[in-house]
The first five atom37 places (N, CA, C, CB, O) and aatype in JSON, in Angstrom:
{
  "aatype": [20, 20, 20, 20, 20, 20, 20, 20, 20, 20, 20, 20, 20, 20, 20, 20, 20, 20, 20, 20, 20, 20, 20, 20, 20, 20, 20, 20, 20, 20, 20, 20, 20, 20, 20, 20, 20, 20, 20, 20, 20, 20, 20, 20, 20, 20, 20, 20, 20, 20, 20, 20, 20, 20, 20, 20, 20, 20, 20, 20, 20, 20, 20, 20, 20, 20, 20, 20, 20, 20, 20, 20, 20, 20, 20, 20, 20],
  "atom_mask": [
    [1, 1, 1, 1, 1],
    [1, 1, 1, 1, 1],
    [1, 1, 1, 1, 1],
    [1, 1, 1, 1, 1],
    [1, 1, 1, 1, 1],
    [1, 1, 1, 1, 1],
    [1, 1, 1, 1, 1],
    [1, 1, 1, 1, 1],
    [1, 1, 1, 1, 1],
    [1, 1, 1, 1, 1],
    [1, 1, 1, 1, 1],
    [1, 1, 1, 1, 1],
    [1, 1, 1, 1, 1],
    [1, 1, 1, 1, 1],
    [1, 1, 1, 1, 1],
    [1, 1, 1, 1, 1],
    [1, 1, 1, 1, 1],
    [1, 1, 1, 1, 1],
    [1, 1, 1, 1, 1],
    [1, 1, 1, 1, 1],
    [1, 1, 1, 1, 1],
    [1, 1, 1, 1, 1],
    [1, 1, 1, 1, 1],
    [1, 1, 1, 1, 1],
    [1, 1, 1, 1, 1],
    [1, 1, 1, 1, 1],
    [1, 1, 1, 1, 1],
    [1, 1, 1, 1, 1],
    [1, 1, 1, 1, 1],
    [1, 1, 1, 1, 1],
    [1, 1, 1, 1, 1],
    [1, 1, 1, 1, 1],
    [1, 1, 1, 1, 1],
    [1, 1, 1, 1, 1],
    [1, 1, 1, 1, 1],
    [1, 1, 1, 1, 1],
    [1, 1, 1, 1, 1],
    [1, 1, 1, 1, 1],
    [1, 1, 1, 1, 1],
    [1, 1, 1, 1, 1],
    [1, 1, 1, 1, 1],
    [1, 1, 1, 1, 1],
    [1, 1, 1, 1, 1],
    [1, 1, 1, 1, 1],
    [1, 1, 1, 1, 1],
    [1, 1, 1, 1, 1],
    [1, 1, 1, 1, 1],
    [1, 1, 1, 1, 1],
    [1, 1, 1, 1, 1],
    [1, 1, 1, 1, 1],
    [1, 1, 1, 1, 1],
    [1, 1, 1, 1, 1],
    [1, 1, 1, 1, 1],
    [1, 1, 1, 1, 1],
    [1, 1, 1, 1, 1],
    [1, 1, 1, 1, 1],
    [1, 1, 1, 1, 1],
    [1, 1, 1, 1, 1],
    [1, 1, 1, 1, 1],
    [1, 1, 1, 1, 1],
    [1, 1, 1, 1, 1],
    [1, 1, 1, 1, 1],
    [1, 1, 1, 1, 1],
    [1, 1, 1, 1, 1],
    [1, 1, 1, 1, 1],
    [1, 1, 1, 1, 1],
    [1, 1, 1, 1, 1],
    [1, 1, 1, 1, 1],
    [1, 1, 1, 1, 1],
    [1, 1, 1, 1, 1],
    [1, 1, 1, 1, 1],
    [1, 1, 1, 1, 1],
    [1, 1, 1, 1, 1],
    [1, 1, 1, 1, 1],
    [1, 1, 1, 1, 1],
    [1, 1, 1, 1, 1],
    [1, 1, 1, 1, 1]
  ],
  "atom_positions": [
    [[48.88, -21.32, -102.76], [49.68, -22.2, -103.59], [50.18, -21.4, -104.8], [48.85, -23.45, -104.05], [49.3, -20.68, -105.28]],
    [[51.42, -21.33, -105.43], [52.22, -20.71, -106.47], [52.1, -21.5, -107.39], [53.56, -20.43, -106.23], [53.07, -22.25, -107.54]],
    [[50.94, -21.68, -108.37], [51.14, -22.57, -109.21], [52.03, -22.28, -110.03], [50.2, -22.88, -109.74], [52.41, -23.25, -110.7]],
    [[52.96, -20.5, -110.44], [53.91, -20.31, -111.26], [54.74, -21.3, -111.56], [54.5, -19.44, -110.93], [55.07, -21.8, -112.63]],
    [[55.1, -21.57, -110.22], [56.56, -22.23, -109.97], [56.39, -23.81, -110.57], [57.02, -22.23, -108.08], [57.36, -24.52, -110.81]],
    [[54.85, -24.3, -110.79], [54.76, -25.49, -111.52], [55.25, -25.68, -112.4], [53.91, -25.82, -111.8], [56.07, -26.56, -112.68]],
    [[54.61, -24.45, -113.32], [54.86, -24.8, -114.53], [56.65, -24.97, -115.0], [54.07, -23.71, -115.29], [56.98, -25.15, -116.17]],
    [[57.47, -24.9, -114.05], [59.0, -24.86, -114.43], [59.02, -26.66, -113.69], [60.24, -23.2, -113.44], [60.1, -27.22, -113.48]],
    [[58.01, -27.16, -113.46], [58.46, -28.64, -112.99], [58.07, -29.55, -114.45], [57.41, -29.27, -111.35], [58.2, -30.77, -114.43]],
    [[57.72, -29.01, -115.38], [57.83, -29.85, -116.77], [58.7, -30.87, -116.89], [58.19, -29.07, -117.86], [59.87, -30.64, -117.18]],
    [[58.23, -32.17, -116.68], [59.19, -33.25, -117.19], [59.98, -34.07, -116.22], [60.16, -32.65, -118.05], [60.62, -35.08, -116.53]],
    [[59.86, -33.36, -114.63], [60.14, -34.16, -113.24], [59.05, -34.46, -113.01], [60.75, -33.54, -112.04], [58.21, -34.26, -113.88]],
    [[58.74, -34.91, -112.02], [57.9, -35.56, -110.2], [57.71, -35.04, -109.47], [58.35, -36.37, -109.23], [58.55, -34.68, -108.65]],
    [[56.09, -34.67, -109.43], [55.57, -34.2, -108.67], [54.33, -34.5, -107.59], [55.5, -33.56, -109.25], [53.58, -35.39, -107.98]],
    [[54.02, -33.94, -106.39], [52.91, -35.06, -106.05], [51.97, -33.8, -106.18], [52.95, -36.11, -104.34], [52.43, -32.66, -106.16]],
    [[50.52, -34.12, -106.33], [49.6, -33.34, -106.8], [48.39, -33.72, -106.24], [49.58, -33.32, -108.11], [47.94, -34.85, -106.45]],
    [[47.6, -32.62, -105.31], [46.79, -32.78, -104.23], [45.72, -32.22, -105.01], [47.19, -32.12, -102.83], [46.06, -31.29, -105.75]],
    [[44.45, -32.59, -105.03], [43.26, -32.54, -105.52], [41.79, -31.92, -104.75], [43.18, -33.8, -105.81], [41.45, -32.66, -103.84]],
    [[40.88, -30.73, -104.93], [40.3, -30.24, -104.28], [38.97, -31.64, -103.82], [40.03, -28.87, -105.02], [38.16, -31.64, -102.89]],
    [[39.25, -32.78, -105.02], [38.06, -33.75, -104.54], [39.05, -34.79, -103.51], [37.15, -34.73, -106.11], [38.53, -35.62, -102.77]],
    [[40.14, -34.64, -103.58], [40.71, -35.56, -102.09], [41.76, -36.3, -103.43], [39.09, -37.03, -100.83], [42.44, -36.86, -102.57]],
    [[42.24, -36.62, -104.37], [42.71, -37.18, -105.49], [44.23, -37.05, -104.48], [42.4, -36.3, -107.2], [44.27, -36.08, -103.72]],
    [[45.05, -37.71, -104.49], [46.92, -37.03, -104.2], [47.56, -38.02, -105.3], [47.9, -37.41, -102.1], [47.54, -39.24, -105.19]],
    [[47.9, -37.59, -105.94], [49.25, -38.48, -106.97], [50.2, -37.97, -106.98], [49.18, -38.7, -108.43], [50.2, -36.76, -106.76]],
    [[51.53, -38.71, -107.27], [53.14, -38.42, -107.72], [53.01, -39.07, -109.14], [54.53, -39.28, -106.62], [52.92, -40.24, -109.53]],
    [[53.03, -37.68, -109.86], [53.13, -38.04, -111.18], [54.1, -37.46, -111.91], [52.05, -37.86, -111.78], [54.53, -36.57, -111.18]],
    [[54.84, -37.44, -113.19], [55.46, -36.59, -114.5], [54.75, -35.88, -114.91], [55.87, -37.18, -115.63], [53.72, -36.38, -115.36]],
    [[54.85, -34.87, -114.96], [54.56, -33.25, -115.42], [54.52, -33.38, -116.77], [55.73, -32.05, -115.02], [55.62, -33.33, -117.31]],
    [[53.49, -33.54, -117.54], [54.75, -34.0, -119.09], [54.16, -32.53, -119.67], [54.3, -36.03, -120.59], [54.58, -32.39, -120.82]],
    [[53.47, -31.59, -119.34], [52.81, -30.59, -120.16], [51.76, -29.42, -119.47], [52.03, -31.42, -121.17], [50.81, -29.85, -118.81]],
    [[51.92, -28.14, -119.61], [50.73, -26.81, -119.66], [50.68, -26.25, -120.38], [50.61, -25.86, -118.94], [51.66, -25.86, -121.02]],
    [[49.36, -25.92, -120.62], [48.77, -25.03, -121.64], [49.26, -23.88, -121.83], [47.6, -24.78, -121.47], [48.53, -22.98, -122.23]],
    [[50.52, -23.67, -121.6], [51.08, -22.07, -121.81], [50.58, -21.18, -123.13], [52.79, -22.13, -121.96], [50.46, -21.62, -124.27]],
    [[50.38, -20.03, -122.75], [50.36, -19.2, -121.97], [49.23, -18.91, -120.76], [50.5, -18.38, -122.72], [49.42, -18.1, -119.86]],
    [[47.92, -19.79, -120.91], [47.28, -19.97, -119.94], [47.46, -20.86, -118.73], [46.44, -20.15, -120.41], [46.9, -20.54, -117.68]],
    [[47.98, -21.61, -118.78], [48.13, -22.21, -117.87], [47.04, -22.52, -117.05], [48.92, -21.74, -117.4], [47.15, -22.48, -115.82]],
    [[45.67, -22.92, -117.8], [44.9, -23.52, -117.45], [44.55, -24.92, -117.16], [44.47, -23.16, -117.91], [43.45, -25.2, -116.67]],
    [[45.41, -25.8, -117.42], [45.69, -27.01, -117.85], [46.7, -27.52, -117.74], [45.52, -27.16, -118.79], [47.69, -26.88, -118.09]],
    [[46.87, -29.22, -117.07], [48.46, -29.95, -116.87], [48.05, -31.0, -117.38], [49.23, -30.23, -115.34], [46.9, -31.44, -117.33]],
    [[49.06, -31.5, -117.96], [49.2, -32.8, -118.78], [50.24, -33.7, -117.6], [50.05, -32.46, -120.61], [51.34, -33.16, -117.42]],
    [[50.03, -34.77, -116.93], [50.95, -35.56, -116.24], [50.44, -36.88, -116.39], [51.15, -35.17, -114.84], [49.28, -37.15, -116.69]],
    [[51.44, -37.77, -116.13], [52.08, -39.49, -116.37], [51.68, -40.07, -114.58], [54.52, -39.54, -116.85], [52.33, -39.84, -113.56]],
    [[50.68, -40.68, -114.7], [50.67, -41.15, -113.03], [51.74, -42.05, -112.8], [49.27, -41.99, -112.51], [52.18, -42.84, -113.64]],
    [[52.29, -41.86, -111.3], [52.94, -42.9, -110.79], [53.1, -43.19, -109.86], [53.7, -43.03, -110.98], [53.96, -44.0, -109.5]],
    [[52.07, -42.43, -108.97], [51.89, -43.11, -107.84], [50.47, -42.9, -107.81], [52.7, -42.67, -106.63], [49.98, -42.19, -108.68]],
    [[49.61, -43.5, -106.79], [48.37, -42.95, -106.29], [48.44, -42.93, -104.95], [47.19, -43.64, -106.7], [48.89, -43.98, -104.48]],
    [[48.08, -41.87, -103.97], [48.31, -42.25, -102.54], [46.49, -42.21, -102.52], [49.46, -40.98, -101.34], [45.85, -42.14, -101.47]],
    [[46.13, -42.24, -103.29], [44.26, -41.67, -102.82], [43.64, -41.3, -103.8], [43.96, -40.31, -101.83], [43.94, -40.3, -104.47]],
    [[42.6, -42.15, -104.04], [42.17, -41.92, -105.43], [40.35, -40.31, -104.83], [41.52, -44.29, -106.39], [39.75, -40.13, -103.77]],
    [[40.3, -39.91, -105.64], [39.36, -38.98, -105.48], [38.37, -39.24, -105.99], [39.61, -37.95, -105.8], [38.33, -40.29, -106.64]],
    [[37.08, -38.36, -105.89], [35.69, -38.52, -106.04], [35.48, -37.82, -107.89], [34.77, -37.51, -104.53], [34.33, -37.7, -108.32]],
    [[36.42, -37.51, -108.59], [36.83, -36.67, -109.71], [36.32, -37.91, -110.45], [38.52, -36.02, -109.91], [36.1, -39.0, -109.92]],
    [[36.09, -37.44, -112.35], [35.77, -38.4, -112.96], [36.96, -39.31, -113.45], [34.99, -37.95, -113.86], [36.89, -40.32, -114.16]],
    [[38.01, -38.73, -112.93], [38.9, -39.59, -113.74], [39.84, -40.41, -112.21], [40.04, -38.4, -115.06], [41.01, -40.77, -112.08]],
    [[38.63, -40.44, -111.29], [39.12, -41.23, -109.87], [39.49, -42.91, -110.18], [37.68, -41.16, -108.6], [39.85, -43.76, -109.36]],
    [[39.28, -43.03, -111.53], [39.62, -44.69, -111.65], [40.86, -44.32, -112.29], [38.5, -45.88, -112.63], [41.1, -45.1, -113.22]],
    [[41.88, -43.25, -112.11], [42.86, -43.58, -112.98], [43.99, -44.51, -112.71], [43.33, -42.55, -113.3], [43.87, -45.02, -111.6]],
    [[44.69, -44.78, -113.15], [45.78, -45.97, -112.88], [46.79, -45.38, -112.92], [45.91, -47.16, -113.78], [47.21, -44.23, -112.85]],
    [[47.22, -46.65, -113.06], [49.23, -45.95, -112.79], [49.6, -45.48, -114.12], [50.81, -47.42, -112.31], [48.46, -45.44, -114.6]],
    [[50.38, -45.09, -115.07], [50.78, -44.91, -116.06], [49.84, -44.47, -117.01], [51.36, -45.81, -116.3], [50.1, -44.38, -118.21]],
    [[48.29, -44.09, -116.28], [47.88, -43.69, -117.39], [48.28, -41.78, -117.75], [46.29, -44.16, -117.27], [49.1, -41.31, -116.96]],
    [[47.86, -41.02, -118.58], [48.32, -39.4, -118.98], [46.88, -39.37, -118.88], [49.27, -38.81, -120.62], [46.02, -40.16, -119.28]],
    [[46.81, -37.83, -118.0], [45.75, -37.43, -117.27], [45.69, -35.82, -117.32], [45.88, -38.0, -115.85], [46.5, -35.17, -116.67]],
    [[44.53, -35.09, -118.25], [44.65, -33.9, -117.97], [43.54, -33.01, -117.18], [44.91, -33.47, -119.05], [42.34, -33.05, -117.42]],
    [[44.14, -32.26, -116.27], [43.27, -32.26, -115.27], [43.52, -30.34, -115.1], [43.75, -33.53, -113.83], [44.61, -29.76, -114.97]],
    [[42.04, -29.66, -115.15], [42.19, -28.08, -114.28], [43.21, -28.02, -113.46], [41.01, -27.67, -113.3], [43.61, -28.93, -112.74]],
    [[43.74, -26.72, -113.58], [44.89, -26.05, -112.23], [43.46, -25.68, -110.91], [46.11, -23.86, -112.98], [43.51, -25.82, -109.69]],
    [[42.16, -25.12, -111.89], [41.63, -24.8, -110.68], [41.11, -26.21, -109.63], [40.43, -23.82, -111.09], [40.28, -26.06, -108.73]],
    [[41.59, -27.14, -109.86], [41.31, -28.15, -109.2], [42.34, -28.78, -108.37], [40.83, -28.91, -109.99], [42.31, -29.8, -107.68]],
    [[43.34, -27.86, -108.62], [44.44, -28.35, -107.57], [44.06, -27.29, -106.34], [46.27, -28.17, -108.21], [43.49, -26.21, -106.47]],
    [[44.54, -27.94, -105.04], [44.55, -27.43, -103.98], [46.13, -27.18, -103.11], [43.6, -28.25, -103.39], [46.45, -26.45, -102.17]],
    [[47.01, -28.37, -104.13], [48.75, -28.18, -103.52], [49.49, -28.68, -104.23], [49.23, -28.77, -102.19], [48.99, -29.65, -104.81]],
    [[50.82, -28.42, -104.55], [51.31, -29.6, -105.12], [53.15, -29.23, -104.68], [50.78, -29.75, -107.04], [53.59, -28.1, -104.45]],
    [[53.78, -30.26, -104.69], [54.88, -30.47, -104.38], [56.07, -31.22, -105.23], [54.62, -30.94, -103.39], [55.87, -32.35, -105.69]],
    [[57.01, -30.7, -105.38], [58.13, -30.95, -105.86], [58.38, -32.39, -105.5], [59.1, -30.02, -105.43], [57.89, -32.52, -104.37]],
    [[58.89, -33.54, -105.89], [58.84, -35.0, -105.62], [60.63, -35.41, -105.9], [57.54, -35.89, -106.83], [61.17, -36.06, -105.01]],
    [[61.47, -35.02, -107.13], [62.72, -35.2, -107.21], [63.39, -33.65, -108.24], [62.88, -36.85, -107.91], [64.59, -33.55, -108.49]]
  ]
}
């Protein structure tokens, strides 16, 4: 997975696959640049909530979550 190429999805839709099973289409609203350890995103969808502590999240809530905890993520619009 190229997470480079994430960090240029700032501020679109993305869906975002989770190493605990998590998948959301959310807004990108933010990374920790220059590390890029860290994403700031706007939920708006849930296809599957995960075993993660923040597996009760909802729709619209802002959620910041490890890159090392992504497993994929995809361009959405």
């Amino acid at each position: 997975m190229d997470r480079s190429k994430l960090w240029d999805q700032t501020g679109r839709v993305v869906r975002l696959l989770f190493r605990d099973g998590e998948d959301v289409e959310a807004r990108l609203l933010a990374t920790d640049a220059p590390a890029h350890v860290d994403i700031t995103y706007e939920v708006i969808r849930i296809h599957r909530s995960g075993k993660r502590p923040n597996s009760g999240t909802t729709v619209g809530a802002v959620v910041v979550a490890a890159t090392d905890d992504l497993t994929e993520w995809q361009a959405v619009e």
